[in-house]
C-alpha positions as CSV (number, residue, x, y, z in Angstrom):
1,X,22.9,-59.1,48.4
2,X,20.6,-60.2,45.5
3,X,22.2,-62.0,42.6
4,X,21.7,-59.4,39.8
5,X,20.5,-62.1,37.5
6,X,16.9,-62.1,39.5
7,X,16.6,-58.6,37.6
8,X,16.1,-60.4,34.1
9,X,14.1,-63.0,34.9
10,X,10.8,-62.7,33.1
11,X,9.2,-65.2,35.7
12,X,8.7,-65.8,39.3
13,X,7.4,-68.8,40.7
14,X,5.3,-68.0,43.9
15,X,5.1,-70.8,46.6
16,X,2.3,-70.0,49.3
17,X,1.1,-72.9,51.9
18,X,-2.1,-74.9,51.5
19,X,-1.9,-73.3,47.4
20,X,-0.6,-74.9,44.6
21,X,2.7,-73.1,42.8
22,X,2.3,-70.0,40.7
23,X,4.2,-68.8,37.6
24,X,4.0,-64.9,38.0
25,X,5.7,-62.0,35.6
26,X,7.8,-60.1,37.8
27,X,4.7,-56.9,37.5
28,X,2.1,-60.1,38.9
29,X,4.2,-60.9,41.6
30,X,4.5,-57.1,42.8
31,X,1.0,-56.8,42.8
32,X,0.8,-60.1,45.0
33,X,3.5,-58.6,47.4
34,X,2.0,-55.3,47.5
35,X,-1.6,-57.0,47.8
36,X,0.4,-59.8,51.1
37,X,1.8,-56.1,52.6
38,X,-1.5,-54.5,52.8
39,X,-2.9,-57.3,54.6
40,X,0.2,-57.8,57.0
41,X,-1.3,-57.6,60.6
42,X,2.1,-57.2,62.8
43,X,5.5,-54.8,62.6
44,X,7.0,-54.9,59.3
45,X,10.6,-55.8,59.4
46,X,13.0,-52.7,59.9
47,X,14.3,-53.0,56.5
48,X,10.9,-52.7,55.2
49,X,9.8,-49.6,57.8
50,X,13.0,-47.4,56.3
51,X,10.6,-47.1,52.9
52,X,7.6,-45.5,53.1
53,X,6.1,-46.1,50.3
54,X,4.2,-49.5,49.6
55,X,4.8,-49.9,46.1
56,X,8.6,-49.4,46.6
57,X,8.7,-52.1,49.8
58,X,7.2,-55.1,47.5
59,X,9.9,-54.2,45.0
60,X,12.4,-54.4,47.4
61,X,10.9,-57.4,48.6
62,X,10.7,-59.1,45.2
63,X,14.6,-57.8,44.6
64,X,16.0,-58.7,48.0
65,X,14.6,-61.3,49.2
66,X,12.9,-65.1,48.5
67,X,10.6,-65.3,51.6
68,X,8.5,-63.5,54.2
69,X,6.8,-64.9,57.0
70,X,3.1,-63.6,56.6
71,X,2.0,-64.8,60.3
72,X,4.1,-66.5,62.8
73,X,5.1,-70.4,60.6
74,X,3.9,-69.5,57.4
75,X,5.8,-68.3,55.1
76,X,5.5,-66.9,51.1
77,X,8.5,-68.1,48.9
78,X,9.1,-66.7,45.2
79,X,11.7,-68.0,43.0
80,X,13.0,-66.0,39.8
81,X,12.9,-68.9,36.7
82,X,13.8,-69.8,33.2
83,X,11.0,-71.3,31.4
84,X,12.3,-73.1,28.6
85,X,10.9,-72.0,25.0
């Protein structure tokens, strides 16, 4: 189960191999995950078939998780942060 402090973080750092890190706002990073799910050539996982809607499987994603495997070795990683002010 997701730590409910990922749901008040106001940034998301996105890793993505062969791409330098990304600071996203948790709306950016949806639209990246949404945008990755489109894409997606094979099965989804069965957590991810149960929702039928696209929007709502990115948010789970983003809520539930911290990686997916894209195609078979490479993986996205996204990490809720703290930017100090």
């Amino acid at each position: 189960m997701a730590d409910s402090t990922m749901y008040s973080e106001d940034m998301f750092v996105l890793l993505v191999p062969g791409s330098d890190e990304v600071f996203l706002e948790p709306h950016e990073l949806l639209a990246k995950l949404k945008s990755m799910l489109e894409q997606y050539p094979g099965t989804l996982p069965r957590d991810l078939q149960k929702i039928d809607l696209i929007d709502q499987q990115a948010k789970h994603l983003r809520d539930t998780a911290c990686e997916f495997e894209v195609t078979p070795g490479v993986s996205w990683q996204w990490y809720a942060v703290r930017l100090e002010k």
